[in-house]
MARVO-905720 format. One line per field, with one value per atom (N, C-alpha, C): atom name; x, y, z; residue number from 0; residue in three letters. Coordinates in steps of 0.001 Angstrom, whole numbers, plus 500000, padded with zeros to 6 digits. Example, Ala and Ser with C-alpha at 12.3 -4.5 7.8 and 13.67 -1.06 7.14 Angstrom:
REM residues 2
atom <- [N  CA  C  N  CA  C] .
x <- [513190  512300  513200  512850  513670  512900] .
y <- [494310  495500  496700  497750  498940  500030] .
z <- [507800  507800  507800  507080  507140  507870] .
seq <- [0  0  0  1  1  1] .
type <- [ALA  ALA  ALA  SER  SER  SER] .
//
This chain:
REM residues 152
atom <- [N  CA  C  N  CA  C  N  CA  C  N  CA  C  N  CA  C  N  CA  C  N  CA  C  N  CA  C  N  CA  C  N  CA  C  N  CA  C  N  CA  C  N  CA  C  N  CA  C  N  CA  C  N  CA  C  N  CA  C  N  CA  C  N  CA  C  N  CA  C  N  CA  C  N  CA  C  N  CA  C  N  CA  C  N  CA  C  N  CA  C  N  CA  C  N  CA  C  N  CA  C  N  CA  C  N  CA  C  N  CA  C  N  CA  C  N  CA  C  N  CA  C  N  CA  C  N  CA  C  N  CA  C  N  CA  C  N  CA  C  N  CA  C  N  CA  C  N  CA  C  N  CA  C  N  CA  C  N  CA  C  N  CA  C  N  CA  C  N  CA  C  N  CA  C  N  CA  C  N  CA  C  N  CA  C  N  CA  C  N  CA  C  N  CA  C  N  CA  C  N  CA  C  N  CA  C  N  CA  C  N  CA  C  N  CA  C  N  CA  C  N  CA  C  N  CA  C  N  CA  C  N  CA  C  N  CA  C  N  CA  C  N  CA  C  N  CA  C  N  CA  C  N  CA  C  N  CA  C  N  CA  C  N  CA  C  N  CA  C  N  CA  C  N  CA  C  N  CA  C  N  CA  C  N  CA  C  N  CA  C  N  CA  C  N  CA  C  N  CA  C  N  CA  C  N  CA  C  N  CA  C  N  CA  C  N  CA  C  N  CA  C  N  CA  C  N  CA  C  N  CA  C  N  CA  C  N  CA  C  N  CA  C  N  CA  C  N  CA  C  N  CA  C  N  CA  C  N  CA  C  N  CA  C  N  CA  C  N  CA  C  N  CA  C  N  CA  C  N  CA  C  N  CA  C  N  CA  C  N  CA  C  N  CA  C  N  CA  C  N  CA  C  N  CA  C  N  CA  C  N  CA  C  N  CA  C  N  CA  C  N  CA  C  N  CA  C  N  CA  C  N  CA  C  N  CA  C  N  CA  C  N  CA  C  N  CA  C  N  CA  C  N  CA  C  N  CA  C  N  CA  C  N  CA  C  N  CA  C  N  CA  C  N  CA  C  N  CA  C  N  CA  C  N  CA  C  N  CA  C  N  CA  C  N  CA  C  N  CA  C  N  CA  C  N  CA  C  N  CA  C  N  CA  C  N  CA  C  N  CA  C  N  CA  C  N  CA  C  N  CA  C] .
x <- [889883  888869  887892  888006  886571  887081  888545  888993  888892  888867  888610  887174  886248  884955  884554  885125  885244  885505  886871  887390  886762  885930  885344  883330  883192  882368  882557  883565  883746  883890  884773  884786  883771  882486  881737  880871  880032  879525  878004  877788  876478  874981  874087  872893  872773  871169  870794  871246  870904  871401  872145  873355  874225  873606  874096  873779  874762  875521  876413  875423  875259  874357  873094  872125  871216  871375  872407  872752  873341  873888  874170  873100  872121  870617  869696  870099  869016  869976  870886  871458  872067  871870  871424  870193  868989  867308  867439  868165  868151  868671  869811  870550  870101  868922  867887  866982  866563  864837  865689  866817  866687  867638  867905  868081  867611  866176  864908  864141  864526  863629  864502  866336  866145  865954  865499  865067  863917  863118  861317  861258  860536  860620  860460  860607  859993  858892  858089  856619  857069  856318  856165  855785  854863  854262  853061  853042  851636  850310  849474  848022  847232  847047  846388  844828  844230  842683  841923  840509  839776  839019  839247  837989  836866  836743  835311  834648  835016  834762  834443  834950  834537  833791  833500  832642  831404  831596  829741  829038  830512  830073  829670  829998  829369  828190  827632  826685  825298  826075  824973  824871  825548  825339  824447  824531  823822  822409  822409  821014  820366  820966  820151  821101  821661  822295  823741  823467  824852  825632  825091  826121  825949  827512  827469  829077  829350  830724  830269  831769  831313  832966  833019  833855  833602  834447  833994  835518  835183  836527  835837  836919  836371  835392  835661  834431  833206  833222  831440  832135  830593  830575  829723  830065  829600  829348  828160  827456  826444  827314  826259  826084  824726  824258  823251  823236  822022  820878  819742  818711  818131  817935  817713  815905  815261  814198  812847  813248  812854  813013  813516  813985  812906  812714  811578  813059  812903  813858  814055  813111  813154  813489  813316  813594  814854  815280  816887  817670  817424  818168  818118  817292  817682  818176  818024  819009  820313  820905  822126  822605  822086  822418  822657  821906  822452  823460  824104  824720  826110  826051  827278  827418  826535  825994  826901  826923  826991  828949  829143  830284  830988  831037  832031  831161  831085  830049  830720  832134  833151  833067  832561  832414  831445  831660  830513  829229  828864  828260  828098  826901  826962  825934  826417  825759  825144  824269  823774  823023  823713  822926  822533  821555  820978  820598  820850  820881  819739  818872  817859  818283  818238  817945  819435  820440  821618  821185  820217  820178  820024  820531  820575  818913  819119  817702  818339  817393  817683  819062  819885  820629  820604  821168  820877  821799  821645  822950  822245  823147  822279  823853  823683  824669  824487  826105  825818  825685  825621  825287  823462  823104  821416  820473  821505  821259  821294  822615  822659  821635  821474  820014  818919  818313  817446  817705  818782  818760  818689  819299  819337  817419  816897  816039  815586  816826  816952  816000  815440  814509  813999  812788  811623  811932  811134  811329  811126  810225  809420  810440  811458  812778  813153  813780  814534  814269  813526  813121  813222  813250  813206  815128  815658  817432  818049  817285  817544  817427  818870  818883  818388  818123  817784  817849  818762  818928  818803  818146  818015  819164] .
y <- [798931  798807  797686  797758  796317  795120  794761  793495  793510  794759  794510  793817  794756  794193  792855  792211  790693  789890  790336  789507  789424  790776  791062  790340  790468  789274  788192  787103  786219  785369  786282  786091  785944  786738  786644  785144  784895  783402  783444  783122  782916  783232  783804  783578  782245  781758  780280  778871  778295  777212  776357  775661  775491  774280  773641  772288  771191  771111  770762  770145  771329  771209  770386  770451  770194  768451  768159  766704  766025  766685  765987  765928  766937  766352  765579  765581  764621  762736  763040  761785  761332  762314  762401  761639  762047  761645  760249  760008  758329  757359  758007  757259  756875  757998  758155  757260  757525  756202  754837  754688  753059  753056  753383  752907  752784  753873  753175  751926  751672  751038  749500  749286  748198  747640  748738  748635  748258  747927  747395  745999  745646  743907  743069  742469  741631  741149  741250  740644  739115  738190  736872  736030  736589  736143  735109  734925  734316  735246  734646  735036  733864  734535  734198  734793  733380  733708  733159  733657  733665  732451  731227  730144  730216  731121  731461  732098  733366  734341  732928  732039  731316  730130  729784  729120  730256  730942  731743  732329  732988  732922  731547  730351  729113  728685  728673  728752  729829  730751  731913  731707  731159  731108  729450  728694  727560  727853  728749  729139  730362  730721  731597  732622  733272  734871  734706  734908  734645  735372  737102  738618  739053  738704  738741  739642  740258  740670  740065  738984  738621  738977  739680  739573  739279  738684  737497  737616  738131  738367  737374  737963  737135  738218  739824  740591  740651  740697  740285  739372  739074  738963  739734  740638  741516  740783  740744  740284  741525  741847  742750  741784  741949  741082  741570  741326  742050  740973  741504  740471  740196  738400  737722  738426  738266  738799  737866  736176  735056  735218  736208  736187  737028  736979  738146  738933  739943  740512  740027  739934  739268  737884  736709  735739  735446  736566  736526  736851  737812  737859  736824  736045  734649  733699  733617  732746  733421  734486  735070  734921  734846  734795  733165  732287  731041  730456  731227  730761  731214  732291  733064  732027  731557  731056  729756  729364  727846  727633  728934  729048  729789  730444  731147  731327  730575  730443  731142  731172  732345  733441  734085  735563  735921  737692  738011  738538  738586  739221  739714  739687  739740  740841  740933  742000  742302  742526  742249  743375  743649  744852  743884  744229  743825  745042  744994  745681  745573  746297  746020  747127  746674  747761  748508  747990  749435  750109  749787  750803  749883  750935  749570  749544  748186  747930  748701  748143  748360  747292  747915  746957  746002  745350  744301  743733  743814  743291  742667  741600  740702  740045  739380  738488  737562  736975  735263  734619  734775  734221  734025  734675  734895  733881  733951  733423  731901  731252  730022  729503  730370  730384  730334  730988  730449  729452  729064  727574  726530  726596  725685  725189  726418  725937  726160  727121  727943  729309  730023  730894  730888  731335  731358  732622  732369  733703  734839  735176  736152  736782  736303  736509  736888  735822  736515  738267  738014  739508  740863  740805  741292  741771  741078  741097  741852  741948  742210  743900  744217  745602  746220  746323  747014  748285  748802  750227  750721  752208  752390  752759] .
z <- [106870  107864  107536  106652  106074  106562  106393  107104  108376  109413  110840  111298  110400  110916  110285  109391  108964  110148  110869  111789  113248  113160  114727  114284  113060  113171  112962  112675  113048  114399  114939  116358  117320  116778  117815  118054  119221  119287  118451  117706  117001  117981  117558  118877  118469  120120  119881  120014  120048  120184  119100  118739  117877  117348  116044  115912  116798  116979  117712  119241  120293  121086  120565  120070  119380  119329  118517  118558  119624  120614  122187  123151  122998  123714  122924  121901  121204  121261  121470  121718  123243  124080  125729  125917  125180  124995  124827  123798  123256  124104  125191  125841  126938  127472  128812  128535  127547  126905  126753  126193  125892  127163  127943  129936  130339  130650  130946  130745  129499  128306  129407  129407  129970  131095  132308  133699  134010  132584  132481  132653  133678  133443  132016  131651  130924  130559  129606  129530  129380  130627  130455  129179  128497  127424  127997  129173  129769  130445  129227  129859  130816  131667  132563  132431  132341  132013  133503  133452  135392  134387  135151  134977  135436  136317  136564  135658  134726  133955  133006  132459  131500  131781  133188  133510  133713  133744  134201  132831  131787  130287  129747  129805  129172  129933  131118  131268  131070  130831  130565  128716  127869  126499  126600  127300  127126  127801  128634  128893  127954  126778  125571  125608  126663  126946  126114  124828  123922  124270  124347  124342  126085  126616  127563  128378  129617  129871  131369  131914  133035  133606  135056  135330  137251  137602  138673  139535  140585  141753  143321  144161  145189  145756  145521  146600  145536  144260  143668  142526  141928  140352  139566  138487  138019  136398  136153  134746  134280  132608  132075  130536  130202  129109  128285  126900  126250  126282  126770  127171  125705  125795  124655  124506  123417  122989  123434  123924  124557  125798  126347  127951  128471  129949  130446  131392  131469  132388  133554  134720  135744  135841  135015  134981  134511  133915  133178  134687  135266  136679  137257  137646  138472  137533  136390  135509  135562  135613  135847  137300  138112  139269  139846  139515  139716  138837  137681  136662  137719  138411  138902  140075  140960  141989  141813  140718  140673  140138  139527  139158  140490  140647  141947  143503  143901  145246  146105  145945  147779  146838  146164  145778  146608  147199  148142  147771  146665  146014  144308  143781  142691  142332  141376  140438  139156  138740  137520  136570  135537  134684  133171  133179  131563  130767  129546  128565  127718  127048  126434  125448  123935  122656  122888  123574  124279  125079  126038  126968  128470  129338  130361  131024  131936  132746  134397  134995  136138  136676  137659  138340  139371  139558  140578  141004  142762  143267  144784  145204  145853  146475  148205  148697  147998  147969  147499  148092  149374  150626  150389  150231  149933  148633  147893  146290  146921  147356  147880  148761  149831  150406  150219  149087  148039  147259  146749  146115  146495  148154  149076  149733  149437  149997  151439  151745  153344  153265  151964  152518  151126  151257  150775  149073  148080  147045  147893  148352  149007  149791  150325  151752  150814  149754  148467  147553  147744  147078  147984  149074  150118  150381  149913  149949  149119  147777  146328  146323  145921  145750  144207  143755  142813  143011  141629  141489  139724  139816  138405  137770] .
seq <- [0  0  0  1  1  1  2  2  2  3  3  3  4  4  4  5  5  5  6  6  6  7  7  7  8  8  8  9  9  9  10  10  10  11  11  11  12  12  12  13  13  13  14  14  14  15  15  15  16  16  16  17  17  17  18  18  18  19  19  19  20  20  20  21  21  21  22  22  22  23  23  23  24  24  24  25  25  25  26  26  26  27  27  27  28  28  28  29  29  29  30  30  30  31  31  31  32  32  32  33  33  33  34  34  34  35  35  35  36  36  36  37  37  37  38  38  38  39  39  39  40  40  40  41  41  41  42  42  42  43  43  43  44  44  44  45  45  45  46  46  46  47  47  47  48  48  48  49  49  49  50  50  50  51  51  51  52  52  52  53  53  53  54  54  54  55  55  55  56  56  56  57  57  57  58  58  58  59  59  59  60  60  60  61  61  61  62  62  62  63  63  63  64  64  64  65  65  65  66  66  66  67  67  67  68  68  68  69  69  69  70  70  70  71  71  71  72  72  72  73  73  73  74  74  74  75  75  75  76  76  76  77  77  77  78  78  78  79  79  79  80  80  80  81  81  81  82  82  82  83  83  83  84  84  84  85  85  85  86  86  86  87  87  87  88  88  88  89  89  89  90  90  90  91  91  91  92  92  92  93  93  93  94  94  94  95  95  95  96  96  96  97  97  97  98  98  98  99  99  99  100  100  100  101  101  101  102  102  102  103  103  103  104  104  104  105  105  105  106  106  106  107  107  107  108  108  108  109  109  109  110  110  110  111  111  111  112  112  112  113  113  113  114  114  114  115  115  115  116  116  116  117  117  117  118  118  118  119  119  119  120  120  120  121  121  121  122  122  122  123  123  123  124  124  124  125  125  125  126  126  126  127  127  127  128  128  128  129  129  129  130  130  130  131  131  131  132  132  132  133  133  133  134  134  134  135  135  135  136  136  136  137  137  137  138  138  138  139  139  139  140  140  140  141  141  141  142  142  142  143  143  143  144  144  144  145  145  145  146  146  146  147  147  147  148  148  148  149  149  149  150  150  150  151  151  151] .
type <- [UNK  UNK  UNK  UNK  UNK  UNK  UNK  UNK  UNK  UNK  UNK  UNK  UNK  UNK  UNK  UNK  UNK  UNK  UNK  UNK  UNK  UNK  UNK  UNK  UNK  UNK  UNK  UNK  UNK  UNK  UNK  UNK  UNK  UNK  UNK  UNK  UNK  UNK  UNK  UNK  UNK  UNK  UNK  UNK  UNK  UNK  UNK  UNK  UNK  UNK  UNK  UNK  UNK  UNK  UNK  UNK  UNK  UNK  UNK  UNK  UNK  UNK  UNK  UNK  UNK  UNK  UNK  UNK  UNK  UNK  UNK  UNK  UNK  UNK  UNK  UNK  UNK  UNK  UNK  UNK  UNK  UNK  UNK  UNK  UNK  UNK  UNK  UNK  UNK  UNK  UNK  UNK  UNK  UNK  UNK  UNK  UNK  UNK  UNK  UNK  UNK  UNK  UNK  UNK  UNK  UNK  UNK  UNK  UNK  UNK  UNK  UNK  UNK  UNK  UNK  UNK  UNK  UNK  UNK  UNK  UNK  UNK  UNK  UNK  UNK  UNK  UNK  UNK  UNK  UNK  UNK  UNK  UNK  UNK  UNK  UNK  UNK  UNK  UNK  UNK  UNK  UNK  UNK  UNK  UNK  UNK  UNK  UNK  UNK  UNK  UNK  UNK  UNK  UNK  UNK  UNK  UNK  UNK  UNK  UNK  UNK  UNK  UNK  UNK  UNK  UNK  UNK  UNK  UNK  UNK  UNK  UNK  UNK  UNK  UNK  UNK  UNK  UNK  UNK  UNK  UNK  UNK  UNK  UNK  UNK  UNK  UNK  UNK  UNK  UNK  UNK  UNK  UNK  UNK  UNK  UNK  UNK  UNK  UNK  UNK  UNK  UNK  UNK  UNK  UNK  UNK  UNK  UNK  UNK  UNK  UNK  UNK  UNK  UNK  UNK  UNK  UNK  UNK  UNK  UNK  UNK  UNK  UNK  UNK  UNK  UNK  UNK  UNK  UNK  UNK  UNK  UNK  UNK  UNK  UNK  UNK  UNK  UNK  UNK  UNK  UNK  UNK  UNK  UNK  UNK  UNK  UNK  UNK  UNK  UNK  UNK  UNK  UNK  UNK  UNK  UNK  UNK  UNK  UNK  UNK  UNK  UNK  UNK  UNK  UNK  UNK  UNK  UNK  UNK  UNK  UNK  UNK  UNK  UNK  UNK  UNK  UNK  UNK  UNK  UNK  UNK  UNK  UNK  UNK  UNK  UNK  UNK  UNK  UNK  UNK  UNK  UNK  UNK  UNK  UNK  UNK  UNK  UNK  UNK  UNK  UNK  UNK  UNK  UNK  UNK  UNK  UNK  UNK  UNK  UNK  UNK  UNK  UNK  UNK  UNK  UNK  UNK  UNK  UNK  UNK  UNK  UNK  UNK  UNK  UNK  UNK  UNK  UNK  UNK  UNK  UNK  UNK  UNK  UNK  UNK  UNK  UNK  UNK  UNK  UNK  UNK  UNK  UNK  UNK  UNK  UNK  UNK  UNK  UNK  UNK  UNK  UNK  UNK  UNK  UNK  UNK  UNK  UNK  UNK  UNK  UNK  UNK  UNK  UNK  UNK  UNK  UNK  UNK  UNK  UNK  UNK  UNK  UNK  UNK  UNK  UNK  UNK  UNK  UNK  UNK  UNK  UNK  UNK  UNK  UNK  UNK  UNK  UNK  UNK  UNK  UNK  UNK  UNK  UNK  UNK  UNK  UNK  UNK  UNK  UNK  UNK  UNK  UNK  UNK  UNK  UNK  UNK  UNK  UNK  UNK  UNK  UNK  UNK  UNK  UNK  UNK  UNK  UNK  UNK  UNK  UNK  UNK  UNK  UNK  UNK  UNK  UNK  UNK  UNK  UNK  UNK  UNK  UNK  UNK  UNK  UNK  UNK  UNK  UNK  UNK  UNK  UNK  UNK  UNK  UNK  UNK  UNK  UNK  UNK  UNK  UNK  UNK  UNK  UNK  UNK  UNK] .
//
């Protein structure tokens, strides 16, 4: 009798999952990821940098504002900067704003946060349509200020 129940546990199927199994989904996995892997385009290896972003950063470092993030589309230009310790806040906004002004003029609008100590100032956002208008000489500071959104 001892040899029967030898043979009737052999026979039976193991619980769980086998190693066998085990190594056909794990090499199913590998075969799925690197198929995927070659249906991914290609990275070009070209960066494409905004000449505006580096025209409105070199003018804002030649006017004192060393630490600066400018990013500049056609619907605004958005400039945040840590205000120099020589700068007055208000006067740093219209130096930021003609720096953007002079670099991306078909942007619709700009925007401006300054940073003091790490903490921000108030914001500021204004047409560029408006800014030009004041530079031009088409309306007055006073009109100008009057346009100027400021938000805390």
């Amino acid at each position: 009798m001892a040899k029967n129940e030898i043979k009737t546990e052999e026979t039976k199927p193991k619980a769980g999952i086998g190693k066998k199994k085990i190594a056909i989904l794990v090499l199913a996995l590998i075969v799925i990821v690197i198929g995927g892997y070659m249906f991914l385009p290609a990275p070009t290896g070209e960066v494409v940098l905004n000449e505006k972003n580096s025209d409105i950063y070199s003018l804002l470092v030649a006017g004192g504002i060393n630490e600066s993030m400018v990013d500049a589309t056609v619907e605004r230009v958005f400039i945040a900067y840590d205000l120099p310790a020589e700068l007055e806040k208000e006067a740093s906004w219209y130096f930021v704003m003609g720096a953007a002004a002079a670099a991306s003029p078909e942007s619709e609008k700009i925007i401006v946060q300054a940073f003091v100590a790490d903490k921000a100032t108030e914001k500021i956002s204004v047409k560029m349509k408006d800014v030009l208008d004041l530079l031009a000489g088409k309306i007055s500071d006073a009109e100008f200020a009057g346009k100027v959104e400021v938000s805390a």
